[in-house]
Each structure stands twice: as structure tokens, then as C-alpha cells.
C-alpha positions in Angstrom: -15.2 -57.6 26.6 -13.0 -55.8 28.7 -14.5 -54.8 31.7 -12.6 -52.1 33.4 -13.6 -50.4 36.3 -10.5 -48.4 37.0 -10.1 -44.3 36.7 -7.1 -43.7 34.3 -5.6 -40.0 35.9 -4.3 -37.4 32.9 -2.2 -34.6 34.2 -2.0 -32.2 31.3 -0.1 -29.8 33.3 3.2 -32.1 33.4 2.8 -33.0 29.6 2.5 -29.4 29.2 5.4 -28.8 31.9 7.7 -31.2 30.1 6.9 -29.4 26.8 7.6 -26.2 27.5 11.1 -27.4 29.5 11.8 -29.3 26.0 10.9 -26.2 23.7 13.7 -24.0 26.1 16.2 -26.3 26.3 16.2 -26.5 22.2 16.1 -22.6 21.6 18.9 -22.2 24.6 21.3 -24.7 22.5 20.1 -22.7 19.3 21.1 -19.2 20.7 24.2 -20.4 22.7 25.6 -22.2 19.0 25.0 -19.1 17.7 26.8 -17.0 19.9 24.0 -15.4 21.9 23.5 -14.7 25.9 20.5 -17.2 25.4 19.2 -15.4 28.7 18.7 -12.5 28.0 17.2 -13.3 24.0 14.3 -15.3 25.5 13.5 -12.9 28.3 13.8 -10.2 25.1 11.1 -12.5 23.4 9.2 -12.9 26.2 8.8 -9.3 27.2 8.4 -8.2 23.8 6.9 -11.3 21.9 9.1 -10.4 19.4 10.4 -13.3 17.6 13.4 -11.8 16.0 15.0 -12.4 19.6 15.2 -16.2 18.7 17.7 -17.0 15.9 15.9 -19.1 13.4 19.4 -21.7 13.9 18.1 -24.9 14.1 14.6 -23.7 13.5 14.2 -22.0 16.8 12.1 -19.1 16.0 9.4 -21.8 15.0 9.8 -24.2 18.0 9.7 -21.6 20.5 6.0 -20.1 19.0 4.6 -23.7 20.0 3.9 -22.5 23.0 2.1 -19.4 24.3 4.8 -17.2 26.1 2.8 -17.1 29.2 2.9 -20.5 29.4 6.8 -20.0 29.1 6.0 -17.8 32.1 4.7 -19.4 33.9 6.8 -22.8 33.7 9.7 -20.3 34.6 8.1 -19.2 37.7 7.1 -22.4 39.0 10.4 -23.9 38.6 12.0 -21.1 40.4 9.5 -21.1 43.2 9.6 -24.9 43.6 13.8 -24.3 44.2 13.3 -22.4 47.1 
């Protein structure tokens, strides 16, 4: 019997962080293979939630509706407010 008193610490935010900074990085190669200003297609989608702004290349219409876009949002802003 194992007797562990120890606190393990779970930081959803980073697993969720790390997510959504793996989910961009896919579409972004997706839309720049394709041709597209990969910008301005996700802030399209973003704005919009139109997912006709994602090509479906590489299945990125479907990996970028894993995650809610105002938690796309949100990861955007922190990032650029952490830069500063």
C-alpha cells in the first residue's frame, strides 16, 4: 500500500494553452500549403465562425472546431500580451 501524502498540481490552462497553440499551428500550415494569407482566414473564422474560412486541406476545417473560438481568443491575446 502506497502511502502518499503529496498534492499532485493539474494546470488545465497550459494543456489547454498548448492545445490550442498545436490546433493553429496545423490550420496555419494547411492554409499557407494551400495558398492562403493564413492570417487573415483564421481571423475571418474567428469573427465570423464561419468555417468555410478554413480549407478542409489536411482536415483543417475539422481540427480547428476542437476548440471553441474564444478560446482561440483568448490564447491569441495572452500571447500577445505576455510579448510586451
Amino acid at each position: 500500500m502506497n502511502n502518499n501524502d503529496s498534492t499532485i498540481k493539474f494546470n488545465v490552462d497550459l494543456d489547454k494553452s498548448k492545445k490550442v497553440r498545436e490546433i493553429l499551428s496545423e490550420v496555419f500550415e494547411a492554409l499557407n500549403e494551400k495558398g492562403y494569407n493564413p492570417i487573415s482566414q483564421i481571423v475571418g473564422y474567428i469573427i465570423s465562425g464561419d468555417p468555410t474560412y478554413i480549407t478542409s486541406h489536411n482536415n483543417a476545417r475539422s481540427i480547428i472546431r476542437r476548440v471553441e473560438r474564444d478560446e482561440i481568443l483568448e490564447e491569441l491575446l495572452k500571447n500577445y500580451l505576455n510579448q510586451k
